[in-house]
C-alpha positions in Angstrom: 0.0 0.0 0.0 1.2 3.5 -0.7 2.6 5.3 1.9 0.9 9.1 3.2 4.4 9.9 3.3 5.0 8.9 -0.6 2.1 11.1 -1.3 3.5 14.1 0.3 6.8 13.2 -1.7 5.1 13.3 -5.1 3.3 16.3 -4.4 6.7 18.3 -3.8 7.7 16.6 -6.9 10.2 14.2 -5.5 10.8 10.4 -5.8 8.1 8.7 -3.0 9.8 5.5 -3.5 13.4 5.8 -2.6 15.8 2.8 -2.2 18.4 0.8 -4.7 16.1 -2.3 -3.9 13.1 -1.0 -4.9 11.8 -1.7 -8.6 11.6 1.1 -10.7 10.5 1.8 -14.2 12.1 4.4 -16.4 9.9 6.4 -18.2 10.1 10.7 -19.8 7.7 13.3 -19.5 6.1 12.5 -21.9 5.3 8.6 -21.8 3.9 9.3 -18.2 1.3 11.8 -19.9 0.3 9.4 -22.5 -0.5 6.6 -20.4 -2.3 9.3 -18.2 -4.4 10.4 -21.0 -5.1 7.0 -22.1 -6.0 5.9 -18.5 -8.4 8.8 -18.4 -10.0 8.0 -21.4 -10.8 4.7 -20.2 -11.8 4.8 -16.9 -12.9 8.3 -16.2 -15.4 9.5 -19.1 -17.7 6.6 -19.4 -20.7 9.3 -18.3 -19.0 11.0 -22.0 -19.2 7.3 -24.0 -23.0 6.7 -22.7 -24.6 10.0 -24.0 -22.5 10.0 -26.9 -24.0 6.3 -28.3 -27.2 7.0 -26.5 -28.7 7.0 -30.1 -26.2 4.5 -31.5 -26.5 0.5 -32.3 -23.8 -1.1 -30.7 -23.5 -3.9 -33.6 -23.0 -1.4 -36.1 -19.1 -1.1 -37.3 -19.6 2.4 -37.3 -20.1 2.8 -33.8 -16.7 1.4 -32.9 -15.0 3.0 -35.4 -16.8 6.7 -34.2 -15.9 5.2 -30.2 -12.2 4.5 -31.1 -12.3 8.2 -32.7 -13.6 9.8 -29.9 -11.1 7.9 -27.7 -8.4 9.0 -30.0 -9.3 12.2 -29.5 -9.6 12.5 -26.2 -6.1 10.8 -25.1 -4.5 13.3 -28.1 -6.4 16.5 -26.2 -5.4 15.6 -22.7 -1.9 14.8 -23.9 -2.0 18.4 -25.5 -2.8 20.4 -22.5 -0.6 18.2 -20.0 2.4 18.3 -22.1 1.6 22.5 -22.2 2.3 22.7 -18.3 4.0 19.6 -17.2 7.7 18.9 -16.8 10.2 17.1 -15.0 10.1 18.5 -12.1 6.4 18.9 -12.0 4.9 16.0 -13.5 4.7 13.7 -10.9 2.9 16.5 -8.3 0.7 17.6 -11.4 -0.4 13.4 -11.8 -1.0 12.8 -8.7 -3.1 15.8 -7.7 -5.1 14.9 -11.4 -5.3 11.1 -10.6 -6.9 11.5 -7.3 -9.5 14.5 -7.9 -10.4 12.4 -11.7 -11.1 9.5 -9.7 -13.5 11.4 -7.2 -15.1 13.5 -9.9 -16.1 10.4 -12.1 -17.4 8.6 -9.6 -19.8 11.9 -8.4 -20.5 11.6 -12.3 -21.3 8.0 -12.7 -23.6 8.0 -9.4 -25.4 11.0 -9.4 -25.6 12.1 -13.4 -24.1 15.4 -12.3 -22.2 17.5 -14.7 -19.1 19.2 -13.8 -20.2 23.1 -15.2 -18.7 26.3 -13.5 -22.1 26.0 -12.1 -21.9 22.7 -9.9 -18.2 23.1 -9.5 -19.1 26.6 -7.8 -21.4 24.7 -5.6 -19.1 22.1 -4.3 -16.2 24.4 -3.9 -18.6 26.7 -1.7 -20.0 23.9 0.3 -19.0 23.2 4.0 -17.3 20.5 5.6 -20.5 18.6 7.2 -22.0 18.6 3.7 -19.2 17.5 2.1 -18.5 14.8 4.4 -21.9 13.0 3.6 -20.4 12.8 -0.3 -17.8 10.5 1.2 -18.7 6.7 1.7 -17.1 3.0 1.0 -18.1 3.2 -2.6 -15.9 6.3 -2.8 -13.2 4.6 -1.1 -13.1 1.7 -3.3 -13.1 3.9 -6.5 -10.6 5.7 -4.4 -8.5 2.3 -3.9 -8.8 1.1 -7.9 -8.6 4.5 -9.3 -6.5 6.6 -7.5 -4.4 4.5 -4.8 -3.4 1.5 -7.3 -2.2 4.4 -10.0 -0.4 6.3 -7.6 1.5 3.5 -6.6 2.8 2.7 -10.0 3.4 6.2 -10.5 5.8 5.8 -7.2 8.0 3.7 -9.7 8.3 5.5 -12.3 12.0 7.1 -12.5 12.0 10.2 -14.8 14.4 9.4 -17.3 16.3 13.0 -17.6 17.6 14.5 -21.4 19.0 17.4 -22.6 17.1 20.1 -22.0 17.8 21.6 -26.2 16.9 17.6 -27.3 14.5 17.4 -24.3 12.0 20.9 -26.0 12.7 19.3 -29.7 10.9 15.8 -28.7 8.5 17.8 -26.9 7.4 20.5 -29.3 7.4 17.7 -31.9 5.2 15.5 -29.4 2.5 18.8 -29.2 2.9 19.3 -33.2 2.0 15.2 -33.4 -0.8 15.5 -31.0 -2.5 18.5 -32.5 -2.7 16.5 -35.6 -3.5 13.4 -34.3 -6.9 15.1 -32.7 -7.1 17.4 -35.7 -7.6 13.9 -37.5 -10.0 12.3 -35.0 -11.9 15.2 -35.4 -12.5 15.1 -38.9 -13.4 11.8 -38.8 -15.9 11.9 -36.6 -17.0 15.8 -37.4 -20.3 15.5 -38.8 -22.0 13.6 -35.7 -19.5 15.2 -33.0 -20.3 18.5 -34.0 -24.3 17.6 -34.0 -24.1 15.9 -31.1 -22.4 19.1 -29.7 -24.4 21.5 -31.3 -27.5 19.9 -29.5 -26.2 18.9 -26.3 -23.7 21.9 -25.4 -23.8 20.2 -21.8 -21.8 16.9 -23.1 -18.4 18.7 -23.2 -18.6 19.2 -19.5 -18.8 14.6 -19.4 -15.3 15.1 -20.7 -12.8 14.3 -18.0 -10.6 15.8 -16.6 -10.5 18.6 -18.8 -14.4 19.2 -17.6 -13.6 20.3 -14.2 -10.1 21.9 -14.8 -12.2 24.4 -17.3 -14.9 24.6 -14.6 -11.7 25.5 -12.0 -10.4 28.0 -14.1 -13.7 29.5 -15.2 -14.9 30.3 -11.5 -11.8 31.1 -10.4 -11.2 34.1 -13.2 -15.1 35.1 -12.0 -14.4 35.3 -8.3 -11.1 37.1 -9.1 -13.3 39.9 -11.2 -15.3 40.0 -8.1 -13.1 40.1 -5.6 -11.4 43.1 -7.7 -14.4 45.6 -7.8 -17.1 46.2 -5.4 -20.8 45.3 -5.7 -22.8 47.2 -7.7 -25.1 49.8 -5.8 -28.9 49.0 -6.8 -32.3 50.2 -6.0 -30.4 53.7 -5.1 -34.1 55.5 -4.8 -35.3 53.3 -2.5 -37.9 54.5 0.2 -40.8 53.5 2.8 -44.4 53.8 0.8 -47.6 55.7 1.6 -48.2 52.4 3.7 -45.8 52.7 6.6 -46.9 56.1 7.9 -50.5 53.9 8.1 -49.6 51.0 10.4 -51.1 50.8 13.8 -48.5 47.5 14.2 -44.9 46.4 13.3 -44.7 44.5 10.0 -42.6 41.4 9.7 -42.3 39.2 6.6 -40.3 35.7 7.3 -39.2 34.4 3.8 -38.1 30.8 4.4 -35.7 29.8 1.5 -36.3 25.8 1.1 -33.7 23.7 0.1 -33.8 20.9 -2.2 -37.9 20.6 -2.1 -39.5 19.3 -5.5 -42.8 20.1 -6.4 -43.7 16.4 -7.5 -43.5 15.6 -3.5 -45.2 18.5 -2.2 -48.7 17.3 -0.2 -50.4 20.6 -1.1 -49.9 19.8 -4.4 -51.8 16.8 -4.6 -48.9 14.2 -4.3 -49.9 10.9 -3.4 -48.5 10.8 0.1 -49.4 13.9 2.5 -46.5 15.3 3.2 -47.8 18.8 4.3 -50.5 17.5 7.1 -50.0 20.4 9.2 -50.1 23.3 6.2 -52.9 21.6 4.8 -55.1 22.4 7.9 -53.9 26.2 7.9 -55.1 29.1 5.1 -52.1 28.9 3.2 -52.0 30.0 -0.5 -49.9 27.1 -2.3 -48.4 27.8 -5.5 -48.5 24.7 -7.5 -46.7 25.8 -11.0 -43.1 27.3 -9.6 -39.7 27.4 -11.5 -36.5 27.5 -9.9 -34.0 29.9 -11.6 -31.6 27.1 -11.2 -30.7 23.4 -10.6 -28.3 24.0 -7.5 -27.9 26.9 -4.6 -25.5 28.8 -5.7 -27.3 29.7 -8.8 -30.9 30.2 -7.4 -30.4 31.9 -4.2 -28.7 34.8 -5.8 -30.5 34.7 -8.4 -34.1 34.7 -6.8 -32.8 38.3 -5.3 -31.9 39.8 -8.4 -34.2 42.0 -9.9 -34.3 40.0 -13.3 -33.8 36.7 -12.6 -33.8 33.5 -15.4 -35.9 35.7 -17.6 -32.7 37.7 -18.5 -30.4 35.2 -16.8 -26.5 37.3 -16.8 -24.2 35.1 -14.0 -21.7 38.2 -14.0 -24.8 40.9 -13.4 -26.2 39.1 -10.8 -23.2 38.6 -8.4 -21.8 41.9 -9.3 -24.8 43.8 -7.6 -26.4 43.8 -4.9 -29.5 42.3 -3.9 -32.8 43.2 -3.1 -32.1 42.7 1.1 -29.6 45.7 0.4 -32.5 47.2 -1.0 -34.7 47.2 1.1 -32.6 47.9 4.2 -31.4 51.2 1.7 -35.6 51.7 2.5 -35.9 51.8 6.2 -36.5 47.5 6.3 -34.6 45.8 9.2 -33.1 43.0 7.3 -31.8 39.4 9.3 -30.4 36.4 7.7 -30.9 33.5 9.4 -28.3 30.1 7.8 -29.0 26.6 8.6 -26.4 25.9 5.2 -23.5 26.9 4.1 -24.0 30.5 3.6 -26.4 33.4 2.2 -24.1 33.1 -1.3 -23.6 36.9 -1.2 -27.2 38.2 -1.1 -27.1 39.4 2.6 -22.9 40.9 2.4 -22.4 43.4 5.0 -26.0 43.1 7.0 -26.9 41.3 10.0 -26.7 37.4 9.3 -25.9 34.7 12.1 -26.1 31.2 11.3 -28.2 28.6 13.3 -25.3 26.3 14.7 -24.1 29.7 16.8 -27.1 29.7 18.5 -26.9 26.7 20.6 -30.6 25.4 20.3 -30.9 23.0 22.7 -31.2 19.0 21.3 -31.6 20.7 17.8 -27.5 19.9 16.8 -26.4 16.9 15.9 -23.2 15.7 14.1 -22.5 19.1 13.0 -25.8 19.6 11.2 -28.5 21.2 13.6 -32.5 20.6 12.2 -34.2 23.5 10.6 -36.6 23.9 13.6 -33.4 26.1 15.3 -33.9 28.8 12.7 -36.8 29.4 15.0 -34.9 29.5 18.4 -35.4 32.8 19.9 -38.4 34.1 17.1 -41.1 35.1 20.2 -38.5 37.3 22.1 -37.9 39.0 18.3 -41.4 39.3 17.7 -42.3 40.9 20.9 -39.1 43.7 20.3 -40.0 44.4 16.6 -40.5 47.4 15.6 -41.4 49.0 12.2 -40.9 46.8 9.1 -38.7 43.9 9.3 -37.8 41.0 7.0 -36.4 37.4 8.5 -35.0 35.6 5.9 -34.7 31.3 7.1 -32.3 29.7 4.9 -33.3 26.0 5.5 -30.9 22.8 5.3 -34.3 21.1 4.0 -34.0 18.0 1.9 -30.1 18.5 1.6 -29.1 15.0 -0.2 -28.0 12.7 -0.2 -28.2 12.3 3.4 -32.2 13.2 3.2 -32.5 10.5 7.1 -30.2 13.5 8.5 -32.8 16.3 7.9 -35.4 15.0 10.4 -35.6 13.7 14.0 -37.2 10.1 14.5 -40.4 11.0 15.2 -40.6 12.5 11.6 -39.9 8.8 10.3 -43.1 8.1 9.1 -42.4 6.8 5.9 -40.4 3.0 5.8 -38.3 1.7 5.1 -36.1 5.0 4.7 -32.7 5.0 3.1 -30.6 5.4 6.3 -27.0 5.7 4.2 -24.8 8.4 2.9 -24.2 5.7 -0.2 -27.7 6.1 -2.1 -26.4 3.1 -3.9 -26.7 1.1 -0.8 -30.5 1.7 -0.6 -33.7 0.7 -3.2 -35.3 3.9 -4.5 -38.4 3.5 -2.4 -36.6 3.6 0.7 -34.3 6.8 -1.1 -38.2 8.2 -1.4 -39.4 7.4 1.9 -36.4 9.4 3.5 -37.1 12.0 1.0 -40.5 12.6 1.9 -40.0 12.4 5.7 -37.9 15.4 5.5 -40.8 17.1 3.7 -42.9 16.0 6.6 -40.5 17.6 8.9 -40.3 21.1 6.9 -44.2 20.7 6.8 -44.2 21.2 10.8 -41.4 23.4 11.1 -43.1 26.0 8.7 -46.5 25.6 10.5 -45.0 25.5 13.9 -43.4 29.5 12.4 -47.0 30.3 11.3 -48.1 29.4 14.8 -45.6 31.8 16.7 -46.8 34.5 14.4 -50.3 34.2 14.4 -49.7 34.3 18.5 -48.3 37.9 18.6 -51.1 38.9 16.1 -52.3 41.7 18.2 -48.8 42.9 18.8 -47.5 42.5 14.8 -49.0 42.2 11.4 -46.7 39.1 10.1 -46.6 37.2 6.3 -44.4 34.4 5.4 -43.0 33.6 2.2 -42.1 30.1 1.5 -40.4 28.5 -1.8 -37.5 26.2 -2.4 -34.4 27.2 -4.5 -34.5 24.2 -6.2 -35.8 20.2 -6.9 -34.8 17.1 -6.6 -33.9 14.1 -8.8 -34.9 10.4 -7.2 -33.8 8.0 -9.6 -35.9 9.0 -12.7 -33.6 8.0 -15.5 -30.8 7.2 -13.3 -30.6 10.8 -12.1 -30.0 11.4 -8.0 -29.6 14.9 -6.5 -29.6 17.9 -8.7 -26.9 19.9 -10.6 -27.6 19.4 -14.0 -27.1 22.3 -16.3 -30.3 24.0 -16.5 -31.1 23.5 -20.4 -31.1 19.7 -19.9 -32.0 19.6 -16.1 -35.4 17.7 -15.7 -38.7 19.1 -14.3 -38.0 17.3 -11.0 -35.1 19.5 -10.7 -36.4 22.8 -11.4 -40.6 22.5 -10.0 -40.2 23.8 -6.3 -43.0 24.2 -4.1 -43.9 27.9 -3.1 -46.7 28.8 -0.4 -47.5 32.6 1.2 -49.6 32.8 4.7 -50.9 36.0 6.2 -51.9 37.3 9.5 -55.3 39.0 9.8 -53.9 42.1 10.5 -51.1 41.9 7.5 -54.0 40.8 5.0 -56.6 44.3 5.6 -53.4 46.3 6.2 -52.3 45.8 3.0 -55.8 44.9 1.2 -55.1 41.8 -0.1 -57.8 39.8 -1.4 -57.1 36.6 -0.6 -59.8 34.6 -3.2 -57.9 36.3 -5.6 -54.5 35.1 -5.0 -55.7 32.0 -4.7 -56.9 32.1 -8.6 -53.4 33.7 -9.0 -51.4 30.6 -7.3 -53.1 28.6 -10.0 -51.0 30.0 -12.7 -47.5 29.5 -13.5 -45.1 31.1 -11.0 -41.1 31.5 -10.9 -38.3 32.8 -8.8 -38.3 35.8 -10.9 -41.3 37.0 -9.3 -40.0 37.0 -5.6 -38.1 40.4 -5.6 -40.8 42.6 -7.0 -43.5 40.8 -4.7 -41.3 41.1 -2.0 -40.9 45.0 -2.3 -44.8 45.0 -2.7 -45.6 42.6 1.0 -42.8 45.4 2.7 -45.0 48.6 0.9 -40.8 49.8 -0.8 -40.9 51.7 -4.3 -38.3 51.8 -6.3 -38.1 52.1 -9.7 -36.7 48.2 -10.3 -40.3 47.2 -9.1 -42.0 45.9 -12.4 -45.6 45.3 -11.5 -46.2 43.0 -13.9 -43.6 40.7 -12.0 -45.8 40.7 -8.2 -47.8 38.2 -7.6 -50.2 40.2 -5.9 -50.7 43.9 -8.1 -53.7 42.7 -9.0 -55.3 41.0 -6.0 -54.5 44.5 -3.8 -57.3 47.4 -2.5 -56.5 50.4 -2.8 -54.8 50.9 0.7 -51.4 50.1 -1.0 -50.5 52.1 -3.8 -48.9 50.8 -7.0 -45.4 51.2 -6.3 
């Protein structure tokens, strides 16, 4: 077995297995890339291979021969790009940081049918620790052990073979010359249905491994480093309190709850099989049962569902660039708190008050670093009775985080068996994947009527809303797809449905005229993320010339006590 200490020794570049007796195999630069590329191409891109004969009969002699050009091509690109950065001296580090992170991301490939976009790279590189510890389980190990550890321990015997350096750039510019017409080739062979298979499924290039998340890598990291270089973009400058506010016999708060990982398909209000929303369903709640999610993942929605013009007008740069509408309305007069049961507000709350659950110390609601969602409401009565003017409470939830959905819930939320008790969905059928699934709905079901409950108990001392919606969906198996990531063009409706609900107080609803019968017609309709900022700015009475009225849900199911903005 490979030592730790050979690892370290590779990654500093130097020779990890030291000693005359040892067996070694001489081999340049160049060889080592080759059998990399070739390794790669075998083991690591068979998510690539499936969609690209998806449509293909495997007895026909043209599929090899368009499968052996593919593979030709992809061992001649890899080789290409390696051979552009890799050396003597750094070939060995460079191999063994690339043979252990392709071994991880092909297996996340193979298992879940992700795709490793800027996108979902973004997303894992922004995740934390407890979430990314779930990822890990024995099937990762053992495609750890055959993938990554076996490799590495032949790599451990390679000895470089060193030439001159004038005889050492000839061989290797020739090498580059050779491969770039080598692919060049492959590529005409197989033009016509590579480039139409491209053309129509843009997504396949990121199936193309390693080279998929080391463009990913780079991608992101030139985007944060344009971020980090200027300072968000000030929006919603005109900002101010509506006729509204100088009206209001009460304090107004408006709890959004951001959802995580809740599909519509599952939703109980939404006429799923199983009732997963008991407690909602016995409350006057307006469900929404048509919603898009502006993304497939978190760090796409959540900034995005804050953004003036969301997926409509999607522009990645734009929207992390600028502010966000909590800036805006706190530029108003609105007292704005994030509340984080996840791994962060993803920029949409920078520089006001946030705190996340875990510093809170709920009592019995922590456990294994992950604390349930019902400790985003530790504390809520004592801010409830102190409130004062208008306020917005934004709950990020850890919802139906996968794939460790039995982590969401406490046991008595276990109502539906058997449920998938294993980090390693592979390791469980998909009705007990399901089951687990739909117990955390049960348990977001009661936290979210257990917040409706503490409002509607200080109704005579505050006029109180709540907002719900998930960022995203959820895939449970249908055609082979777990969790959620895909690139939005090709992601399935399981993915991108979200379930969306709104409650009011008594007080809230005649304050600001809202005739309920009317939005209950409107929930009927189709409904996206792109909708939450302007209908937001309506429910907290803020004008501003970003509001589009044509964008809140409720312009026209309001009196006339609250002025178009």
């Amino acid at each position: 077995m490979i030592r730790p200490s050979s690892v370290f020794s590779l990654l500093l570049g130097g020779d990890a297995c030291t000693g005359r007796e040892r067996f070694t195999v001489p081999a340049t630069v160049e060889q080592l890339l080759l059998v990399a590329s070739v390794f790669w191409a075998l083991t690591a891109n068979r998510a690539f291979f499936g969609t690209a004969l998806r449509d293909r009969v495997l007895s026909d002699v043209q599929t090899w021969s368009f499968v052996l050009a593919l593979g030709v091509l992809l061992v001649a690109v890899h080789f290409f790009l390696l051979a552009l950065v890799a050396n003597r001296w750094t070939v060995k580090p460079l191999l063994t940081v690339l043979i252990v992170t392709t071994a991880l991301a092909s297996h996340f490939m193979q298992v879940y049918g992700v795709y490793l976009d800027p996108s979902m790279l973004r997303n894992v590189i922004r995740t934390d620790v407890a979430e990314a510890r779930e990822l890990f389980s024995w099937s990762v190990l053992l495609q750890l052990l055959v993938y990554a550890v076996l490799p590495l321990m032949l790599l451990c015997r390679v000895e470089i073979v060193r030439r001159p350096r004038l005889r050492a750039m000839g061989i290797r510019l020739g090498l580059l010359l050779l491969a770039a017409v080598v692919a060049g080739v492959a590529l005409m062979v197989v033009f016509k249905p590579f480039s139409s298979l491209m053309r129509n499924n843009k997504e396949v290039r990121y199936l193309i491994t390693p080279a998929n998340y080391l463009w990913s890598l780079a991608s992101v990291t030139a985007a944060d480093a344009r971020g980090a270089a200027a300072p968000r973009r000030a929006i919603g400058l005109d900002a101010a309190p509506g006729p509204g506010w100088a009206m209001r016999r009460k304090p107004t708060v408006v709890v959004l709850v951001v959802g995580e990982t809740a599909r519509a398909a599952n939703w109980g209000l939404n006429g799923y099989a199983r009732q997963t929303t008991p407690e909602l369903a016995r409350l006057p709640v307006i469900n929404f049962a048509k919603v898009t999610s502006c993304g497939t993942n978190t760090e796409v929605s959540v900034p995005c569902m804050f953004a003036p013009v969301g997926r409509r007008d999607y522009d990645e740069a734009r929207i992390s660039g600028s502010e966000s509408l909590l800036h805006v309305l706190a530029r108003a007069g609105v007292g704005v708190h994030w509340r984080d049961n996840q791994s962060g507000c993803k920029g949409v709350c920078e520089g006001l008050a946030n705190e996340s659950v875990a510093s809170l110390n709920a009592p019995g609601l922590c456990v294994g670093g992950h604390c349930f969602d019902a400790g985003l409401l530790h504390g809520l009565d004592e801010r409830l009775a102190g409130a004062s003017g208008s306020q917005l409470l934004v709950l990020h939830q850890l919802g139906n985080h996968g794939p460790s959905y039995y982590r969401r819930y406490p046991q008595a939320f276990a109502r539906f068996q058997p449920a998938c008790e294993d980090d390693d969905l592979n390791r469980c059928s998909r009705e007990q994947i399901v089951n687990a699934f739909d117990n955390a709905l049960l348990y977001t079901d009661h936290v979210l009527a257990t917040l409706i409950a503490k409002l509607q108990a200080q109704a005579d001392k505050v006029d109180s809303a709540v907002v719900y919606v998930s960022d995203h969906g959820e895939s449970l198996g249908e055609n082979n797809l777990f969790l959620h990531g895909m690139p939005y063009a090709i992601a399935p409706a399981e993915q991108t449905s979200v379930p969306m609900l709104m409650w009011f107080s008594e007080g809230f609803r005649q304050t600001g005229a809202i005739d309920v019968d009317c939005l209950q017609r409107r929930a009927a309709k189709p409904v996206s993320h792109d909708h939450l900022f302007h209908t937001l700015l309506a429910l907290l009475d803020v004008r501003t010339t970003l509001y589009e009225q044509d964008w809140d849900l409720l312009s026209s199911c309001r009196g006339g006590a609250v002025a178009a903005l």
